[in-house]
C-alpha positions in Angstrom: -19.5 3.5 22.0 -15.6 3.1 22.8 -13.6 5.5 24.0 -10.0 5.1 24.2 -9.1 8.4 26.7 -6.0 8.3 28.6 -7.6 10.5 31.1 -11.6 11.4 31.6 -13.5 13.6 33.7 -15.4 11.8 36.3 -18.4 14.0 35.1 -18.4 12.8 31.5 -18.0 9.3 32.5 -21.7 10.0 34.9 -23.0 11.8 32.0 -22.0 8.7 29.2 -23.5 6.5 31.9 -26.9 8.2 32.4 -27.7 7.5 28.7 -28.8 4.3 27.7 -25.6 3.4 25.1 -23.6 1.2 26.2 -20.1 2.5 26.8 -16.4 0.6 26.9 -13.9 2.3 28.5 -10.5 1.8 28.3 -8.7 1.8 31.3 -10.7 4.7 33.1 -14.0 4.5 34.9 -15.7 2.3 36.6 -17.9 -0.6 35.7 -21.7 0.1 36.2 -24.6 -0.1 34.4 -24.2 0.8 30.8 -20.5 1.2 31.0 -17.9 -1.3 31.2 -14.2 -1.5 31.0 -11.2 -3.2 30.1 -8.0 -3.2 32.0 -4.7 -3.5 31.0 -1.6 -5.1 33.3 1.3 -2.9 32.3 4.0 -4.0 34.5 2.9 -7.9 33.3 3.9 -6.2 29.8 6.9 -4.8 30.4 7.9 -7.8 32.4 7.0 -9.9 29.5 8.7 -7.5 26.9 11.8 -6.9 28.7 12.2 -11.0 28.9 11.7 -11.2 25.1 14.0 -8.5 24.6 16.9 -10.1 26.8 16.2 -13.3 25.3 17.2 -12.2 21.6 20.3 -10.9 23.3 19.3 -7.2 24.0 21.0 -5.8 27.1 20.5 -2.1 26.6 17.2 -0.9 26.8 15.7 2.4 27.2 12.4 3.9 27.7 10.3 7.4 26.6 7.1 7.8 27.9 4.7 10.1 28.2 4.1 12.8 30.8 4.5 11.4 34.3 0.9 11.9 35.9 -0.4 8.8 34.2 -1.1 5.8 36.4 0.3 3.4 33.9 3.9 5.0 34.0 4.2 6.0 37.5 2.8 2.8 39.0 5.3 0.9 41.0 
């Protein structure tokens, strides 16, 4: 099974575990038996976008997100 969450309660993620299908997470969790996960670098992104973006001659950019309490958008 994949599940694409942007957030997940630590209890599902115990409960997906204890079974024996094998689950990918994406960006939550932990790896551990039976469940694995991929990782994404977002500020290796947005490094790379913004380059691309300044390189076709782009000097305004702006950004919407979503809300604030998301790792991914608040990391510095």
């Amino acid at each position: 099974m994949a599940a694409i969450v942007s957030e997940m309660d630590s209890a599902l993620i115990e409960e997906l575990g204890g079974n024996r299908i094998p689950v990918v997470f994406y960006d939550v969790g932990t790896p551990r038996p039976n469940i694995t996960n991929i990782r994404v670098n977002y500020r290796r992104g947005m490094e790379k976008l913004a380059s691309y973006l300044y390189s076709l001659g782009h000097r305004r950019v702006g950004f919407v997100g979503h809300h604030a309490t998301l790792g991914p958008s608040t990391s510095a």
